[in-house]
C-alpha positions as CSV (number, residue, x, y, z in Angstrom):
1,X,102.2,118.5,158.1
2,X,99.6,117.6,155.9
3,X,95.5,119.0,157.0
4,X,94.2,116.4,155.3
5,X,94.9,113.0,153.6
6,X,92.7,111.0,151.4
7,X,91.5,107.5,152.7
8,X,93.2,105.8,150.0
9,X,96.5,107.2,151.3
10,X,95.9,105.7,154.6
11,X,94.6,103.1,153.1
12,X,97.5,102.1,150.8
13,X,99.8,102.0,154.5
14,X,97.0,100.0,156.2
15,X,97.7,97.4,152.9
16,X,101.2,97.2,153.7
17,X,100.6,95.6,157.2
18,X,97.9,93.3,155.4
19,X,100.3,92.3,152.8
20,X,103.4,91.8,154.3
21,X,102.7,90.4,158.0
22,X,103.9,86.8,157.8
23,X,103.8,86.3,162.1
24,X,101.9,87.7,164.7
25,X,103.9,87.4,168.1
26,X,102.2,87.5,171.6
27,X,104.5,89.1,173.8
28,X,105.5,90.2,177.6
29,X,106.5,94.0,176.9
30,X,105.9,96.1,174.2
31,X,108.6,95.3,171.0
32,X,110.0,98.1,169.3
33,X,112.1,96.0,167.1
34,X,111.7,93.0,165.0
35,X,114.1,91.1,167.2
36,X,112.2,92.1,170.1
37,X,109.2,90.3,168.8
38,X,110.9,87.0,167.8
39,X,112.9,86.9,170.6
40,X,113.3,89.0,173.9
41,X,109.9,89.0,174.3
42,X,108.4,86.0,172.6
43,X,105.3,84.0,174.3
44,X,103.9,82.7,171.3
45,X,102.8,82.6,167.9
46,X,100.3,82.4,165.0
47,X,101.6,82.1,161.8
48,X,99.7,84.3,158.5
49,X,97.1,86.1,161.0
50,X,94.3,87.1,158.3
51,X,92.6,90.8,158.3
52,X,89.5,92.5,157.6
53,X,89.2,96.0,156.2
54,X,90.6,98.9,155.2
55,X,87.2,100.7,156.7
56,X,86.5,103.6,158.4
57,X,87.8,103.8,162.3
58,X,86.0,106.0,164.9
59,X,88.7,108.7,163.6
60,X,90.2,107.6,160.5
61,X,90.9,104.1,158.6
62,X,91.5,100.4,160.4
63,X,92.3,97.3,159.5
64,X,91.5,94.1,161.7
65,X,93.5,91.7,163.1
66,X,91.1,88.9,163.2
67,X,89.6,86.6,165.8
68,X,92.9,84.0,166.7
69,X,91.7,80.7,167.9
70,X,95.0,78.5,167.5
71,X,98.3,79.9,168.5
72,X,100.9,78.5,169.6
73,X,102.3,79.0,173.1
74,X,106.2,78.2,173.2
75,X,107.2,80.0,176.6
76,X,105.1,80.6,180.0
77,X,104.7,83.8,181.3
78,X,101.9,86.9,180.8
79,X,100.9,87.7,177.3
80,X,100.6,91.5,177.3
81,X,100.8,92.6,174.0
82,X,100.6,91.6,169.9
83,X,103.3,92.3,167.7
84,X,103.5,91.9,163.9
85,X,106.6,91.2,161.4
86,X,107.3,91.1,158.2
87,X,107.6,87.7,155.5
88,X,111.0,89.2,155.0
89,X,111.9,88.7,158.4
90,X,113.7,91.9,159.2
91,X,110.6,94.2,160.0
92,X,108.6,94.9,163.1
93,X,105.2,96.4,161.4
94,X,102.9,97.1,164.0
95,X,103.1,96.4,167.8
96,X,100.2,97.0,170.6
97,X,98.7,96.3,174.0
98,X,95.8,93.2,174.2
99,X,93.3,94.3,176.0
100,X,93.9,92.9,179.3
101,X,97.2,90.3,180.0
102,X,96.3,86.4,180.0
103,X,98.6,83.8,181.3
104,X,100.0,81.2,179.0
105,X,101.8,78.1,179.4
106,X,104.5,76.9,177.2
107,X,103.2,74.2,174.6
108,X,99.8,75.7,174.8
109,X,97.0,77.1,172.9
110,X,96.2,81.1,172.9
111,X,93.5,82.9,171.3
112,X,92.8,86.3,171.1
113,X,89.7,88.8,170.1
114,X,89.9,90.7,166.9
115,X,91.7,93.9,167.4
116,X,91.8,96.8,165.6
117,X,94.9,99.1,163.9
118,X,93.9,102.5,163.3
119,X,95.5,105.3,161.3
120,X,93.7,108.4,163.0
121,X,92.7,111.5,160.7
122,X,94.7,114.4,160.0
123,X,92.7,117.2,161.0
């Protein structure tokens, strides 16, 4: 195991979340797999999510999912967690908790609060 990586190293596997995420998924449990996230556990949706960063985290280098104000809710339940996959739709790239689980309704709106991806350090 490496002691120590440059930030452009984590940097460069931040970019490939930023440049390849074509969907972000809302979802009712945690996906592990791309097929979880489009459809076992699909709430919702937001097409091209946009990001901010690579920048320093509170240990290591982050990315930001940014502020969502306009996704689309196609089945009711409890939005628990984010999921993101890839344009060549095979690829879950990143999956994680919101910060606290909101009802939606199917045919709805859902927004969420920018939330950070963070690639801790090394050391």
């Amino acid at each position: 195991m490496a002691n120590y990586l440059h930030d452009d190293i984590m940097d460069a596997g931040l970019a490939v979340i930023t440049s390849l995420t074509e969907n972000l998924y809302i979802t009712s449990a945690v996906a592990t797999t791309y097929a979880e996230a489009l459809t076992t556990f699909n709430l919702g949706v937001k097409a091209t999510p946009t990001f901010t960063g690579p920048a320093n985290g509170t240990s290591g280098r982050k990315i930001t999912i940014d502020a969502i104000t306009d996704g689309t809710v196609s089945t009711s339940g409890t939005a628990a967690f984010w999921a993101l996959t890839d344009n060549s739709a095979t690829k879950l790239l990143a999956a994680g908790p919101l910060a606290a689980g909101v009802a939606v309704a199917a045919g709805g709106v859902f927004t969420l609060t920018a939330t950070a991806i963070q690639i801790p350090d090394v050391a």
